[in-house]
mmCIF file as Biopython writes it, N, C-alpha, C and O atoms, coordinates in Angstrom:
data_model
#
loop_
_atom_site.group_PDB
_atom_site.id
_atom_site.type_symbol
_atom_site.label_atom_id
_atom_site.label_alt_id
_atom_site.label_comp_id
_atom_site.label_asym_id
_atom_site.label_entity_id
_atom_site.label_seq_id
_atom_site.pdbx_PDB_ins_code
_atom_site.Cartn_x
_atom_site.Cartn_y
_atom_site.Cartn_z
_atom_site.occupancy
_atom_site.B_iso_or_equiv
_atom_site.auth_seq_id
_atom_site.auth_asym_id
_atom_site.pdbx_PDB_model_num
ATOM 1   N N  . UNK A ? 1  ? 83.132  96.923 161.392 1.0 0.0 1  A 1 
ATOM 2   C CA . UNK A ? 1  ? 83.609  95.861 162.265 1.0 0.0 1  A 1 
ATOM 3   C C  . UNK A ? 1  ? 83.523  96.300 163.728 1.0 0.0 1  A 1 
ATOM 4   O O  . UNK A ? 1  ? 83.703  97.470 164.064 1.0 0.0 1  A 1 
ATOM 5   N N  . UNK A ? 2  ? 83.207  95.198 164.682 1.0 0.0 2  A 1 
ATOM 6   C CA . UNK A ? 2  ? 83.207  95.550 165.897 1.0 0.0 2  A 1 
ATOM 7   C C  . UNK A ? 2  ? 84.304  96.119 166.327 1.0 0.0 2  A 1 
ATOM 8   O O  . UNK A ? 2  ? 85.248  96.189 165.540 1.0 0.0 2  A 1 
ATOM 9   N N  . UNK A ? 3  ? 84.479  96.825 168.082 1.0 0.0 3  A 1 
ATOM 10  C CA . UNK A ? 3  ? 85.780  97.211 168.141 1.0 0.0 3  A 1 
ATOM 11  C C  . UNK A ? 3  ? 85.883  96.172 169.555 1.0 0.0 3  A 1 
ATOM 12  O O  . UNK A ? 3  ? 84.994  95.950 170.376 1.0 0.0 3  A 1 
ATOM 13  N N  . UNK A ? 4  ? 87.283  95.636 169.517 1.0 0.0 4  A 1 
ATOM 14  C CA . UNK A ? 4  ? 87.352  94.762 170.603 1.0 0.0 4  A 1 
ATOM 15  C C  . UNK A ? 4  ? 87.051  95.170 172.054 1.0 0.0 4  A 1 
ATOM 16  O O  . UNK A ? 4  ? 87.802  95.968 172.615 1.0 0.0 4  A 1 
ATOM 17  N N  . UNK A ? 5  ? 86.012  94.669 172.667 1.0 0.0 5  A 1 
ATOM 18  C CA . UNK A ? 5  ? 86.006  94.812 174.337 1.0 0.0 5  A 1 
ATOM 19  C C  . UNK A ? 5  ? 87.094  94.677 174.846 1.0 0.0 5  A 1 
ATOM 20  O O  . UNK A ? 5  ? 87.835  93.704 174.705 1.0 0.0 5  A 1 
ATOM 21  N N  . UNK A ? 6  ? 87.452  96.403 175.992 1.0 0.0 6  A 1 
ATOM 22  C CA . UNK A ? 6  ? 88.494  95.819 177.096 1.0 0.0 6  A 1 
ATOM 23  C C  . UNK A ? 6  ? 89.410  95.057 177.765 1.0 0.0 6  A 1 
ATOM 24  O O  . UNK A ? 6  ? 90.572  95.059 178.170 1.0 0.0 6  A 1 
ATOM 25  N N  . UNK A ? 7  ? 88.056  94.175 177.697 1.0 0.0 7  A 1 
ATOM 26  C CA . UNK A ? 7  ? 88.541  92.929 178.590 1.0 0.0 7  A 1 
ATOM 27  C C  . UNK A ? 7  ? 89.508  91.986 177.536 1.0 0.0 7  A 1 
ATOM 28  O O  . UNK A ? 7  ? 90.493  91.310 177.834 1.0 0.0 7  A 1 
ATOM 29  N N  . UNK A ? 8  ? 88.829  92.200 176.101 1.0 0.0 8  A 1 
ATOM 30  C CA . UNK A ? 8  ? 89.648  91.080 175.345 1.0 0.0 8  A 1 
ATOM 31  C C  . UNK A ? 8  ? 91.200  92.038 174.993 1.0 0.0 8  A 1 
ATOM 32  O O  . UNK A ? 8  ? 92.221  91.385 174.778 1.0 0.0 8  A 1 
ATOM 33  N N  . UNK A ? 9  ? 91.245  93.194 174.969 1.0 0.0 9  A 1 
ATOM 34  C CA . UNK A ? 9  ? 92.324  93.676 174.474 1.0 0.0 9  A 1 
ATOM 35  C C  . UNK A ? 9  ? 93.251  94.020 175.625 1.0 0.0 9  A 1 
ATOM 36  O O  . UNK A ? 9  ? 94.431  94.266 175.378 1.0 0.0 9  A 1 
ATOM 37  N N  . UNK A ? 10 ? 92.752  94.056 176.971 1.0 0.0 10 A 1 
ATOM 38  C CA . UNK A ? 10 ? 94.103  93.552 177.997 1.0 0.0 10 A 1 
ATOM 39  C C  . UNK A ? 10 ? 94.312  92.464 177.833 1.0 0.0 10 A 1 
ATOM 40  O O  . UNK A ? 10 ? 95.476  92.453 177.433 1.0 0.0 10 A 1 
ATOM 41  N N  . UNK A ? 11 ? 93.804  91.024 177.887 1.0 0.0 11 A 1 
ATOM 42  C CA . UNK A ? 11 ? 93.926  90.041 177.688 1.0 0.0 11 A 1 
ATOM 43  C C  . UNK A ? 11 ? 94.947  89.504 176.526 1.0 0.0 11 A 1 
ATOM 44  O O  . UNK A ? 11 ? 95.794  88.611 176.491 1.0 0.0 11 A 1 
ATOM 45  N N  . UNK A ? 12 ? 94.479  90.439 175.625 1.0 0.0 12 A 1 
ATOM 46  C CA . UNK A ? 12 ? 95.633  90.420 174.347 1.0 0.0 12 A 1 
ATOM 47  C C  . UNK A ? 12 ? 96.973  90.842 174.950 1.0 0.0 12 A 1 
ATOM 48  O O  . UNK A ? 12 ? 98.006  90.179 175.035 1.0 0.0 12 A 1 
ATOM 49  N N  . UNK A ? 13 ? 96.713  92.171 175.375 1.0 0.0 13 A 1 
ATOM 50  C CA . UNK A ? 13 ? 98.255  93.138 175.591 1.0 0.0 13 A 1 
ATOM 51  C C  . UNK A ? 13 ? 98.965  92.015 176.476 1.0 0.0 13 A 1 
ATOM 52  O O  . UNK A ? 13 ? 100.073 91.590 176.150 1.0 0.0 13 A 1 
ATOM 53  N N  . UNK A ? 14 ? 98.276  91.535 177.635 1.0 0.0 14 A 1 
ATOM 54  C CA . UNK A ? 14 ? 98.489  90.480 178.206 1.0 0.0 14 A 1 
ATOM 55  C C  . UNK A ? 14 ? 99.391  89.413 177.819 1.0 0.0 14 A 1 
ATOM 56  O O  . UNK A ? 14 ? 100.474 89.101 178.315 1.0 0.0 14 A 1 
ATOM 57  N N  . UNK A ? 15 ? 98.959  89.070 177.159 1.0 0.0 15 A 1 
ATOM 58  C CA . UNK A ? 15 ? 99.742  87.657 176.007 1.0 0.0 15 A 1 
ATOM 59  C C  . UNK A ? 15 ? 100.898 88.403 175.588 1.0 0.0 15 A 1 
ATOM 60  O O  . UNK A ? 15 ? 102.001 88.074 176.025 1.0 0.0 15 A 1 
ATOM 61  N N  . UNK A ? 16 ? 100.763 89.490 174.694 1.0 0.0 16 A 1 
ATOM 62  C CA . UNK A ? 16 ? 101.996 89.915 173.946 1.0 0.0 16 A 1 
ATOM 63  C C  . UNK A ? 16 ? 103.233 90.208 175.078 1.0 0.0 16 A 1 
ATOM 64  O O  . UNK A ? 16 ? 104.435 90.017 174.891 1.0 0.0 16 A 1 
ATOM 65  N N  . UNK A ? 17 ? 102.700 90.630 176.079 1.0 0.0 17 A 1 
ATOM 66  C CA . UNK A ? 17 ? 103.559 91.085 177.220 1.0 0.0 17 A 1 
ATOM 67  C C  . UNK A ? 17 ? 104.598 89.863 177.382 1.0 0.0 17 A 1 
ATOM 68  O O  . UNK A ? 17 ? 105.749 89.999 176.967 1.0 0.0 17 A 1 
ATOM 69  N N  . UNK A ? 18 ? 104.157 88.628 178.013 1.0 0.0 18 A 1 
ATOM 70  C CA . UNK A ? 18 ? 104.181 87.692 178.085 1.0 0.0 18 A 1 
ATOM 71  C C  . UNK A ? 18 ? 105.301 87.104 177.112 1.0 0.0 18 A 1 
ATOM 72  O O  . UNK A ? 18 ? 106.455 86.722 177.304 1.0 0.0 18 A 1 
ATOM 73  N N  . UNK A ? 19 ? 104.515 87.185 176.037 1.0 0.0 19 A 1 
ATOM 74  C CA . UNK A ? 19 ? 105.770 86.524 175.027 1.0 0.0 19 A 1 
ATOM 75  C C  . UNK A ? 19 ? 106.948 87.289 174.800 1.0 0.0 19 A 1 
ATOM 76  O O  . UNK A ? 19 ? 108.029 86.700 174.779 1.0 0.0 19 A 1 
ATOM 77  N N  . UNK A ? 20 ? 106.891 88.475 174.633 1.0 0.0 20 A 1 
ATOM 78  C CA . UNK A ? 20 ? 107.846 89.184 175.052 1.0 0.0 20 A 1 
ATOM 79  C C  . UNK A ? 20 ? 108.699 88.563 175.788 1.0 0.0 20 A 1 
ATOM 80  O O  . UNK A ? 20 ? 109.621 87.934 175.267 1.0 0.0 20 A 1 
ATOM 81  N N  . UNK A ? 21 ? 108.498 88.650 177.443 1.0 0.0 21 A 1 
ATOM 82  C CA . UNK A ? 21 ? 109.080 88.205 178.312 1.0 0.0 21 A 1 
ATOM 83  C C  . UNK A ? 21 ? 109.797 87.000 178.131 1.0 0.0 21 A 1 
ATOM 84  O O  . UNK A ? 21 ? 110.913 86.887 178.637 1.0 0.0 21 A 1 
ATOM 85  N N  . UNK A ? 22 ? 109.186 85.895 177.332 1.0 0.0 22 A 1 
ATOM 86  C CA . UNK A ? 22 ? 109.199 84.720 177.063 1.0 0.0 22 A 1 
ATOM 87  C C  . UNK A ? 22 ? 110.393 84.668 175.870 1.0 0.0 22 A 1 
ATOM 88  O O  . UNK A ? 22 ? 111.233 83.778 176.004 1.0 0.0 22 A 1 
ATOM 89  N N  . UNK A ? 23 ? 110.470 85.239 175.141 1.0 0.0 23 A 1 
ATOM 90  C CA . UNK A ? 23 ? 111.245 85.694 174.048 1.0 0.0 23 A 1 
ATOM 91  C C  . UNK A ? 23 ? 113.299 86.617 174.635 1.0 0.0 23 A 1 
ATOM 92  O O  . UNK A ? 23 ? 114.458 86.392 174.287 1.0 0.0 23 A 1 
ATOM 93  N N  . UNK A ? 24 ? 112.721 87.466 175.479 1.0 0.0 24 A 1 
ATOM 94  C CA . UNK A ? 24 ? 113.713 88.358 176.017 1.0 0.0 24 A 1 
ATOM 95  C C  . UNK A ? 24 ? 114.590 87.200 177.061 1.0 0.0 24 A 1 
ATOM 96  O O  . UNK A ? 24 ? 115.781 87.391 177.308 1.0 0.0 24 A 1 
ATOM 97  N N  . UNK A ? 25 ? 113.919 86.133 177.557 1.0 0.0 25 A 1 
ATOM 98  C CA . UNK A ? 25 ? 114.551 85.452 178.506 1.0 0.0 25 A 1 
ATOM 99  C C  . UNK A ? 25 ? 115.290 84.114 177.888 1.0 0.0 25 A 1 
ATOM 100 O O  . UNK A ? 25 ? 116.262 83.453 178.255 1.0 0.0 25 A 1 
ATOM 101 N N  . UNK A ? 26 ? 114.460 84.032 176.880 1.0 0.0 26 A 1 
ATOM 102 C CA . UNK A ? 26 ? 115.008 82.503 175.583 1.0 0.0 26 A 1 
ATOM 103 C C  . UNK A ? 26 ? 116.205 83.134 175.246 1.0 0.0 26 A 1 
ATOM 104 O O  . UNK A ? 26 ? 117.228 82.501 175.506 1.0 0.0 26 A 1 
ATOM 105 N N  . UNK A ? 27 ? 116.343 84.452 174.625 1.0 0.0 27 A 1 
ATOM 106 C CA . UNK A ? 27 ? 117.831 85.344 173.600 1.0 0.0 27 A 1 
ATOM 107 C C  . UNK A ? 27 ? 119.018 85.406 174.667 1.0 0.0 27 A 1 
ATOM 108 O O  . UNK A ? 27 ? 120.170 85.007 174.496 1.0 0.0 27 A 1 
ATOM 109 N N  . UNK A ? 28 ? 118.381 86.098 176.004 1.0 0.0 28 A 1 
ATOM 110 C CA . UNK A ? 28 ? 119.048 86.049 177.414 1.0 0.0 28 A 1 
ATOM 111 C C  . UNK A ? 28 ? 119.986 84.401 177.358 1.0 0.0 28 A 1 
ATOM 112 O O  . UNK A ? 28 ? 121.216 84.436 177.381 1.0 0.0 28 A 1 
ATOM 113 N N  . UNK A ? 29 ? 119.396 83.333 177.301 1.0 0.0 29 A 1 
ATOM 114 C CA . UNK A ? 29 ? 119.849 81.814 177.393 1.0 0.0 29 A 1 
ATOM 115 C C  . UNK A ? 29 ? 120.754 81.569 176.669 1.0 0.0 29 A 1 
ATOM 116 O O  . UNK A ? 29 ? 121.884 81.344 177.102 1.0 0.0 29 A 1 
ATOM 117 N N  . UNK A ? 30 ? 120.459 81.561 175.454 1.0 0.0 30 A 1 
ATOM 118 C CA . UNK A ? 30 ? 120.830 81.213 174.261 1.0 0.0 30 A 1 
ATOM 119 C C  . UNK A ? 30 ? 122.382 82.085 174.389 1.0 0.0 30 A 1 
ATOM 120 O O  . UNK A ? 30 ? 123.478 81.527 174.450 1.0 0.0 30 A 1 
ATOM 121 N N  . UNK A ? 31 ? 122.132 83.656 174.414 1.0 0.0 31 A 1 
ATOM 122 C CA . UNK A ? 31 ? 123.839 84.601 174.773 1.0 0.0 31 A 1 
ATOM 123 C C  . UNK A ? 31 ? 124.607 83.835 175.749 1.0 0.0 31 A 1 
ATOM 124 O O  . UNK A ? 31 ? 125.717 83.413 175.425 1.0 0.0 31 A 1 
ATOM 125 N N  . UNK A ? 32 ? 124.151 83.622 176.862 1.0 0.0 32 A 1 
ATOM 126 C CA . UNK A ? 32 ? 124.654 82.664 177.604 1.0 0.0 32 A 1 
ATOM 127 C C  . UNK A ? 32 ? 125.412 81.750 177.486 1.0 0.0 32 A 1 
ATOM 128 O O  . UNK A ? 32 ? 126.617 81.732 177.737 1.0 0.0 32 A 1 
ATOM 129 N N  . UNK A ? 33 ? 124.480 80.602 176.938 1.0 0.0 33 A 1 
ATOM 130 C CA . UNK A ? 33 ? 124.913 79.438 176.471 1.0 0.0 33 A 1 
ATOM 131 C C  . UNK A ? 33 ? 126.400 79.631 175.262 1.0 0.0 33 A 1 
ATOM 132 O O  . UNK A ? 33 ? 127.423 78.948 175.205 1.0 0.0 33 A 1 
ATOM 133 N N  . UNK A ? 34 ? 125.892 81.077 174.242 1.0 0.0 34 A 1 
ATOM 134 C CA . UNK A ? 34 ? 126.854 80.772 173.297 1.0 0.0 34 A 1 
ATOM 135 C C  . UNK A ? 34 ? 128.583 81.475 174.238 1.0 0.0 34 A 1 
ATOM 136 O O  . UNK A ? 34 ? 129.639 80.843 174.247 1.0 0.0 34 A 1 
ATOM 137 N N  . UNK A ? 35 ? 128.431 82.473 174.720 1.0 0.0 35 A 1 
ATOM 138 C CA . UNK A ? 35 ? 129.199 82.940 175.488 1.0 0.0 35 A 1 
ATOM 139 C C  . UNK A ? 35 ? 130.250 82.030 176.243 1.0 0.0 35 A 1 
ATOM 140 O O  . UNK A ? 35 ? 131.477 82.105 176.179 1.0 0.0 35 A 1 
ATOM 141 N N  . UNK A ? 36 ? 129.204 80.852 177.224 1.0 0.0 36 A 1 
ATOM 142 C CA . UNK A ? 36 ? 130.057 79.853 177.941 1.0 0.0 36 A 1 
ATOM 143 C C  . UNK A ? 36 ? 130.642 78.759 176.382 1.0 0.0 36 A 1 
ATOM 144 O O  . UNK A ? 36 ? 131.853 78.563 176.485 1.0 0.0 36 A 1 
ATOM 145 N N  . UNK A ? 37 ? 130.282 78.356 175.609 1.0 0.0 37 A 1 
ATOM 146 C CA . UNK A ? 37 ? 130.680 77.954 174.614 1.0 0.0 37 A 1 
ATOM 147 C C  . UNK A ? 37 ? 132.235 78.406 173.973 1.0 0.0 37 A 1 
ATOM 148 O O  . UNK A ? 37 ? 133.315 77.846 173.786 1.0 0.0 37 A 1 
ATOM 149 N N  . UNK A ? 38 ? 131.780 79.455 173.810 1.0 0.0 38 A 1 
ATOM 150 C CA . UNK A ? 38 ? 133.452 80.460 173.304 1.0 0.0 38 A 1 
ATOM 151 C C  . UNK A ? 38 ? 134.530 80.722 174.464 1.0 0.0 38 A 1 
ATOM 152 O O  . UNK A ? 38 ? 135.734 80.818 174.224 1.0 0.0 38 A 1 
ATOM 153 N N  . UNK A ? 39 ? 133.977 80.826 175.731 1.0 0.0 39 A 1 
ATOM 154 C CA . UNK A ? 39 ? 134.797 80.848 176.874 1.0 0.0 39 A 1 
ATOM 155 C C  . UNK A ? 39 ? 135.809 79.143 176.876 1.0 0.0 39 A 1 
ATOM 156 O O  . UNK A ? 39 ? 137.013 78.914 176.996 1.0 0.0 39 A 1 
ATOM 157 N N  . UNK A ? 40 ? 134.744 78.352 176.706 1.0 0.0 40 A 1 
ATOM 158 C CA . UNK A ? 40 ? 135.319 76.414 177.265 1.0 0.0 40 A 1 
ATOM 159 C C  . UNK A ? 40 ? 136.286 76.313 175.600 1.0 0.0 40 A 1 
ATOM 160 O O  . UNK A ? 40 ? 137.316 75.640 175.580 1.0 0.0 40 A 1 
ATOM 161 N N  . UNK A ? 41 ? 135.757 77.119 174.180 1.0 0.0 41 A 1 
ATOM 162 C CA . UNK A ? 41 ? 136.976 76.908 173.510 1.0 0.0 41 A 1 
ATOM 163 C C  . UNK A ? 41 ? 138.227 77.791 173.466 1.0 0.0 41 A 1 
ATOM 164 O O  . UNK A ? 41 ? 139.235 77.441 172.853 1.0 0.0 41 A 1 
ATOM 165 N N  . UNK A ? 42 ? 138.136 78.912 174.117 1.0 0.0 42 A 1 
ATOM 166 C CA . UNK A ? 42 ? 139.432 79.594 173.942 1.0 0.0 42 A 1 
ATOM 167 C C  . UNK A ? 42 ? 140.513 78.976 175.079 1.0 0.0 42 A 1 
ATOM 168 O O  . UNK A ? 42 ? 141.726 79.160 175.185 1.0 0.0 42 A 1 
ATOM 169 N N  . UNK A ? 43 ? 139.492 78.090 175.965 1.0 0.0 43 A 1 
ATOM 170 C CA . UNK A ? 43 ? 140.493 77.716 177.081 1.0 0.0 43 A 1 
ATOM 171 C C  . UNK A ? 43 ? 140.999 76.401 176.403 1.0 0.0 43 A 1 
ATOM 172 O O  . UNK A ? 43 ? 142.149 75.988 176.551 1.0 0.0 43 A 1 
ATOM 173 N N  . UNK A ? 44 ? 140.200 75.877 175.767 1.0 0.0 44 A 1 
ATOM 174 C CA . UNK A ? 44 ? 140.987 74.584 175.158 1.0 0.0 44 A 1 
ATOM 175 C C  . UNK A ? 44 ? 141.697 74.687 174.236 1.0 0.0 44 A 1 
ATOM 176 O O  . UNK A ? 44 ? 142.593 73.876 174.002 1.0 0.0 44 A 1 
ATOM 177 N N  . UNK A ? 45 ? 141.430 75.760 173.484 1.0 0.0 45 A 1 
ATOM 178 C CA . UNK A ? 45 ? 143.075 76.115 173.102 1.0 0.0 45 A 1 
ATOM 179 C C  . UNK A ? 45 ? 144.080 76.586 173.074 1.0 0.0 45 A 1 
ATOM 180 O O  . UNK A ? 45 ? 144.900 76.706 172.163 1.0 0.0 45 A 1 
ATOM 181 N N  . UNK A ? 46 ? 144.075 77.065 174.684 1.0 0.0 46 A 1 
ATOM 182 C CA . UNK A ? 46 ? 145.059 77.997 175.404 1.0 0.0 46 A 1 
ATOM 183 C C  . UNK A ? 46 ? 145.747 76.699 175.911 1.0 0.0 46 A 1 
ATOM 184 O O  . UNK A ? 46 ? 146.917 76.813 176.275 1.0 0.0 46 A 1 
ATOM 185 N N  . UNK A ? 47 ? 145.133 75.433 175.978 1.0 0.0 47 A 1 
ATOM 186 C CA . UNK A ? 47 ? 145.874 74.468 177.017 1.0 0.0 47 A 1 
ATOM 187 C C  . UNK A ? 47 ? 146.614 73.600 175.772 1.0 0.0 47 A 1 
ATOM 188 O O  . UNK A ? 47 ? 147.578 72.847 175.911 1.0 0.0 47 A 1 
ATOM 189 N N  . UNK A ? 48 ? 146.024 73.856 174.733 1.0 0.0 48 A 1 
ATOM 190 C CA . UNK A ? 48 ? 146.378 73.098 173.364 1.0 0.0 48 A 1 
ATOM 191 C C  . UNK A ? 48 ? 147.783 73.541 173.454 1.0 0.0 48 A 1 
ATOM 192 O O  . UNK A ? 48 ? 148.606 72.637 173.594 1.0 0.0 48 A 1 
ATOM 193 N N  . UNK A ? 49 ? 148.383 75.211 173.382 1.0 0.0 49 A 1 
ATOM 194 C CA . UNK A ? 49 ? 149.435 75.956 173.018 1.0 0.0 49 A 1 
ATOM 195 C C  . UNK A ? 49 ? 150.355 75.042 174.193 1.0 0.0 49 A 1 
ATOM 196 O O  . UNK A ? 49 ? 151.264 74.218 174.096 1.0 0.0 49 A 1 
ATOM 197 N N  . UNK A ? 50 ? 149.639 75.627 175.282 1.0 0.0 50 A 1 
ATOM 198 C CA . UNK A ? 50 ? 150.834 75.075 175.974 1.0 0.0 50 A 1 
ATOM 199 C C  . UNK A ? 50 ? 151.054 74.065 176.146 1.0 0.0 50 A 1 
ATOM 200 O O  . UNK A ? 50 ? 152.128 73.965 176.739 1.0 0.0 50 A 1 
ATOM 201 N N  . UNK A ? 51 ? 150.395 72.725 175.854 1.0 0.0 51 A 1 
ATOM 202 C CA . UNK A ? 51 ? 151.205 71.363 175.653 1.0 0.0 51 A 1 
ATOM 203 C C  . UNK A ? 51 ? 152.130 71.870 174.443 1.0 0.0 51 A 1 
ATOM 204 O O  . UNK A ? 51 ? 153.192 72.301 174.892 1.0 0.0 51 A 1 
ATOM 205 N N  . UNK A ? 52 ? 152.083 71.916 173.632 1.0 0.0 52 A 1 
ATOM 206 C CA . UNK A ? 52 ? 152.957 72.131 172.270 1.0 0.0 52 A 1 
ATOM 207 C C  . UNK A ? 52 ? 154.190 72.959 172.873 1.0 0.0 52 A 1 
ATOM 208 O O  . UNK A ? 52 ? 155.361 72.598 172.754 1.0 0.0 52 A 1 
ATOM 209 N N  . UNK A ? 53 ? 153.849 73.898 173.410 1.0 0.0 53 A 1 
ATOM 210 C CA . UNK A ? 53 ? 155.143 74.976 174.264 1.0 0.0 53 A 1 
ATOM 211 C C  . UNK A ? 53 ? 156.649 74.136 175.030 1.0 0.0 53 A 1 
ATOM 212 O O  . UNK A ? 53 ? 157.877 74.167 174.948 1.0 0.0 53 A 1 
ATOM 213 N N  . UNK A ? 54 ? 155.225 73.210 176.004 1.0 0.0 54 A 1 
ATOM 214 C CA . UNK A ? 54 ? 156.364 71.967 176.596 1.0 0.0 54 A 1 
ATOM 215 C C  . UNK A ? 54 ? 156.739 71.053 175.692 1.0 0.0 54 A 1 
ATOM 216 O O  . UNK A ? 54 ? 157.857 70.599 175.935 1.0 0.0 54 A 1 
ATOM 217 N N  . UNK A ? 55 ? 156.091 70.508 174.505 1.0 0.0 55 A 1 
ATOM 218 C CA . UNK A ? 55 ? 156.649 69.314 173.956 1.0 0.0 55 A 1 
ATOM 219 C C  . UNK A ? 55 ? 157.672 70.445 173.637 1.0 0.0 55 A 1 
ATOM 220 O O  . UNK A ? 55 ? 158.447 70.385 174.592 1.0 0.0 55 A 1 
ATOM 221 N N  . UNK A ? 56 ? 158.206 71.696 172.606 1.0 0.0 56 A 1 
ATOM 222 C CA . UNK A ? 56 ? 158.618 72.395 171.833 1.0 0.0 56 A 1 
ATOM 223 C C  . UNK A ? 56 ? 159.968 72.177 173.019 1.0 0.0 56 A 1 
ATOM 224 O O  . UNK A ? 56 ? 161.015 71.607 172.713 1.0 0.0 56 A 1 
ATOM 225 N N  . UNK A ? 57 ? 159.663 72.798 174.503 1.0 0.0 57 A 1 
ATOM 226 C CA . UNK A ? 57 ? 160.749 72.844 175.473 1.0 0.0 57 A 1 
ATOM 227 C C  . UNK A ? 57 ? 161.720 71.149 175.912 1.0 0.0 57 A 1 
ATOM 228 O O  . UNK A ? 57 ? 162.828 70.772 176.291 1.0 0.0 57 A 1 
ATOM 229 N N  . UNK A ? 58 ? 160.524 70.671 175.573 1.0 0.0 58 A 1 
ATOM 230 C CA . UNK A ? 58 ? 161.525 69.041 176.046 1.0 0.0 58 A 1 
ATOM 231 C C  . UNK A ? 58 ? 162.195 68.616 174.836 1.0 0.0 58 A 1 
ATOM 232 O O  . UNK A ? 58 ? 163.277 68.045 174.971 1.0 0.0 58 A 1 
ATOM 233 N N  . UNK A ? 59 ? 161.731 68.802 173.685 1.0 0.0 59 A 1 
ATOM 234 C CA . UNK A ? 59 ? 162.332 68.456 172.396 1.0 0.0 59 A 1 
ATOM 235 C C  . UNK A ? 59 ? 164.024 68.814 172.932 1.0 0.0 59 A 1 
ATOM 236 O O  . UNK A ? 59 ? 164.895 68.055 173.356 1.0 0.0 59 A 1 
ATOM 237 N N  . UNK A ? 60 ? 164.021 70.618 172.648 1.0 0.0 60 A 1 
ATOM 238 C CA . UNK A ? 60 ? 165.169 71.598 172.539 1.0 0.0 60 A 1 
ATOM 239 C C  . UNK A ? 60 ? 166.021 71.479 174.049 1.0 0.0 60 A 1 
ATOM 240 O O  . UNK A ? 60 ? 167.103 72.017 174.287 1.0 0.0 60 A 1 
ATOM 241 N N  . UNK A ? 61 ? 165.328 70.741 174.859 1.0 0.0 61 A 1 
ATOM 242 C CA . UNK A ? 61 ? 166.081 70.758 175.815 1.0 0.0 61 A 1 
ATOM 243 C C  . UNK A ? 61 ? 166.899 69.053 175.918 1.0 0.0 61 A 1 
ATOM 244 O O  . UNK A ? 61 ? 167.867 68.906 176.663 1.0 0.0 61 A 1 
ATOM 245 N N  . UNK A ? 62 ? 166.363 67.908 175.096 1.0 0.0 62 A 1 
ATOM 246 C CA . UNK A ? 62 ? 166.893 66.654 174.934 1.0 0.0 62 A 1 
ATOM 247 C C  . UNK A ? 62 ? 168.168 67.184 173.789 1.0 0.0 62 A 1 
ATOM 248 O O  . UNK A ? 62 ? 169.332 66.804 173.916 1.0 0.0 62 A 1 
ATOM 249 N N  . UNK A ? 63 ? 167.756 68.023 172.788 1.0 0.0 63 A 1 
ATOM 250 C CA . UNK A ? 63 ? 168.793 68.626 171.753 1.0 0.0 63 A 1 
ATOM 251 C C  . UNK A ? 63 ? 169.903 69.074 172.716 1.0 0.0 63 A 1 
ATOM 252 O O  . UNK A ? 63 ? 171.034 68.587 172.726 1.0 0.0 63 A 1 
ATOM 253 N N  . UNK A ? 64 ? 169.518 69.927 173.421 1.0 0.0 64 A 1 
ATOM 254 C CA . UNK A ? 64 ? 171.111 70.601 174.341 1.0 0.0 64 A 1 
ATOM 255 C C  . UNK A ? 64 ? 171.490 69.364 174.639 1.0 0.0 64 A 1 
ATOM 256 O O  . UNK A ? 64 ? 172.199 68.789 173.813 1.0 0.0 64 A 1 
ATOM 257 N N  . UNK A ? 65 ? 171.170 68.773 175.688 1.0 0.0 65 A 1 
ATOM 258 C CA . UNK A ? 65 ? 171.663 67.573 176.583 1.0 0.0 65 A 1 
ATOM 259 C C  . UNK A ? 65 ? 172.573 66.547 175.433 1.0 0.0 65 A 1 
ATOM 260 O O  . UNK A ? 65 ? 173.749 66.183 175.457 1.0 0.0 65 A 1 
ATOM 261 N N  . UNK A ? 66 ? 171.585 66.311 174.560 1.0 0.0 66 A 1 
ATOM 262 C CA . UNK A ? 66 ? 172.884 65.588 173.285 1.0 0.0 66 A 1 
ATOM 263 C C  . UNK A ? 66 ? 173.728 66.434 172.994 1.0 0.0 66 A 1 
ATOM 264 O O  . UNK A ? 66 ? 174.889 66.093 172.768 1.0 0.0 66 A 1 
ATOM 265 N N  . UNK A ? 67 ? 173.336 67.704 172.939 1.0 0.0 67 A 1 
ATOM 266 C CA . UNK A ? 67 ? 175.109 68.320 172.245 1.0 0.0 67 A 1 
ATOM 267 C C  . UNK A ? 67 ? 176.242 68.495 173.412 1.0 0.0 67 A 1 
ATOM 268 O O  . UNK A ? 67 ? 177.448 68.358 173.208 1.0 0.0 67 A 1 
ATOM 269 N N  . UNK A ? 68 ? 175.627 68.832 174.715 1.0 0.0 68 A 1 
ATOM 270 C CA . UNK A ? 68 ? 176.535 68.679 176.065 1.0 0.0 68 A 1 
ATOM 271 C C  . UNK A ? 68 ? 177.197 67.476 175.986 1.0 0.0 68 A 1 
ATOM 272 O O  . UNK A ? 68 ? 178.401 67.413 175.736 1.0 0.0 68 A 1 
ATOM 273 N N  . UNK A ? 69 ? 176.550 66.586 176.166 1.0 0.0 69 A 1 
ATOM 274 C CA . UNK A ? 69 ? 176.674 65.039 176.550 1.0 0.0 69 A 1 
ATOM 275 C C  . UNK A ? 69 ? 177.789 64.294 175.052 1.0 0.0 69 A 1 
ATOM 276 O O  . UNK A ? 69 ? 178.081 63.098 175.037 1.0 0.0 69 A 1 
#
């Protein structure tokens, strides 16, 4: 079998380089993307707790006020 010319096997290395790059910058996105994902839900359910915290505080605090009152 022939052996590939030069020119075609930079051309190759070329490409692979390339996709590489193309590949390393897609995984790069994607971490990203999932990262800001897990960030926007731990905050929504940090804000979840603390509504529940205040309903929990206005409940126990209408309870005192009836047993004062």
């Amino acid at each position: 079998m022939q052996e590939p010319t030069k020119q075609n096997k930079k051309i190759r290395t070329k490409k692979k380089k390339q996709k590489k790059r193309k590949n390393k910058k897609k995984k790069k996105k994607k971490k990203k993307k999932k990262k800001k994902k897990k960030k926007k839900k731990k905050k929504k359910k940090e804000e979840e707790e603390e509504e529940e915290e205040d309903e929990e505080k206005k409940k126990n605090n209408n309870n005192n006020n009836k047993k004062e009152g």
